[in-house]
C-alpha positions in Angstrom: -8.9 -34.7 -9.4 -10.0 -31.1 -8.4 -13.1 -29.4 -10.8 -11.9 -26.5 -12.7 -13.3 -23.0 -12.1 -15.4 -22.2 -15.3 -14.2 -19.3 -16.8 -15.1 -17.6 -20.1 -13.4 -18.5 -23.0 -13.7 -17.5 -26.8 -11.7 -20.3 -27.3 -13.8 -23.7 -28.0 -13.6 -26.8 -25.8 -11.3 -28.6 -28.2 -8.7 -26.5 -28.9 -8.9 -25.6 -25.1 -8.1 -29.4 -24.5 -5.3 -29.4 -27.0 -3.4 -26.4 -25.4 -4.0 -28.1 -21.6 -2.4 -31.1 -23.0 0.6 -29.3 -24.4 0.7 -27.2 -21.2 0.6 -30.3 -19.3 3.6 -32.2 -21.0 5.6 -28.3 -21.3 8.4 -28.8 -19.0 8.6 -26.0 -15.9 11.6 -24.3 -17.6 9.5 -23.5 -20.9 6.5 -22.6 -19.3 8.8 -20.1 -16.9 10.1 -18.6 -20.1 6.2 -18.4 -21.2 5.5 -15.8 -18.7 8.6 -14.0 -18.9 7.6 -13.2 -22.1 3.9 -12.5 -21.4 5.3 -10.5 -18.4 8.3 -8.3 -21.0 5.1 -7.9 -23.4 2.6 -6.4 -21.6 5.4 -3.6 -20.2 6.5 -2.9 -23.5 2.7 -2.6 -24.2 2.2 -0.5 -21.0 5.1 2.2 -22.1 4.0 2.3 -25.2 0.7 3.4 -23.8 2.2 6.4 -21.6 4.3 7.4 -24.8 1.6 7.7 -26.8 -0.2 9.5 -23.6 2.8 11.6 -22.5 5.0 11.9 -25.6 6.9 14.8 -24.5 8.1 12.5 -21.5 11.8 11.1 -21.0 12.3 7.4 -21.6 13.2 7.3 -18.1 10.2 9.4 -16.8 8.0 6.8 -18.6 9.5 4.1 -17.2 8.9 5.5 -13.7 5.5 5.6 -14.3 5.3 1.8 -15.5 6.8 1.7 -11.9 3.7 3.1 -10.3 1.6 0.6 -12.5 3.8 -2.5 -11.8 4.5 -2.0 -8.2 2.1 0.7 -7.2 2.5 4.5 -6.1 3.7 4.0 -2.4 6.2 1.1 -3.3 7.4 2.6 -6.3 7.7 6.0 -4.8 10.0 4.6 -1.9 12.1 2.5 -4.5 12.4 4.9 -7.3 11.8 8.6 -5.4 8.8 10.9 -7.1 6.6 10.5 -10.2 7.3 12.7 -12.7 5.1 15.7 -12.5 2.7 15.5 -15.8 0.9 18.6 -15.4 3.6 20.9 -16.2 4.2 19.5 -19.0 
C-alpha cells in the first residue's frame, strides 16, 4: 500500500478515518458529482467576490473576469476576447 503524504488537518484522526472509509465505498459517479459541486461553489463564491469588488459591473463583465481566474488572462482572453476595463469605471 503507498504511505500517504502528511498534510495538515484540523480535522482529528478519527473522523478523518471515518470520511476515507465512506470515500472509499462512494461509488465514482457520487464522488464525480462531489466535485461538481465543490467546483459550481467556489465560482459562485468567486463572482460573488468581484460583485462585491466591482458592483457597478454587468453580470456578464463579472463572469469574464471569473474567466481570467478559472482559465487565466491569455486563455481567457483568446476564448472570450478583452477583460472588461475596471478603471473607468
Amino acid at each position: 500500500m503507498a504511505k500517504s503524504i502528511s498534510t495538515v488537518s484540523d480535522t482529528d484522526p478519527i473522523s478523518a478515518s471515518v470520511r476515507a472509509g465512506i470515500l472509499r465505498k462512494m461509488e465514482p459517479r457520487r464522488k464525480v458529482e462531489l466535485v461538481e459541486d465543490a467546483n459550481r461553489t467556489s465560482r459562485l463564491l468567486a463572482l460573488a467576490g468581484i460583485a462585491v469588488r466591482h458592483p457597478e459591473l454587468t453580470i456578464k463583465d463579472r463572469q469574464r473576469i471569473l474567466m481570467d481566474l478559472v482559465l487565466g488572462k491569455d486563455l481567457a482572453r483568446q476564448a472570450y476576447g478583452p477583460t472588461p476595463d475596471l478603471k473607468n469605471r
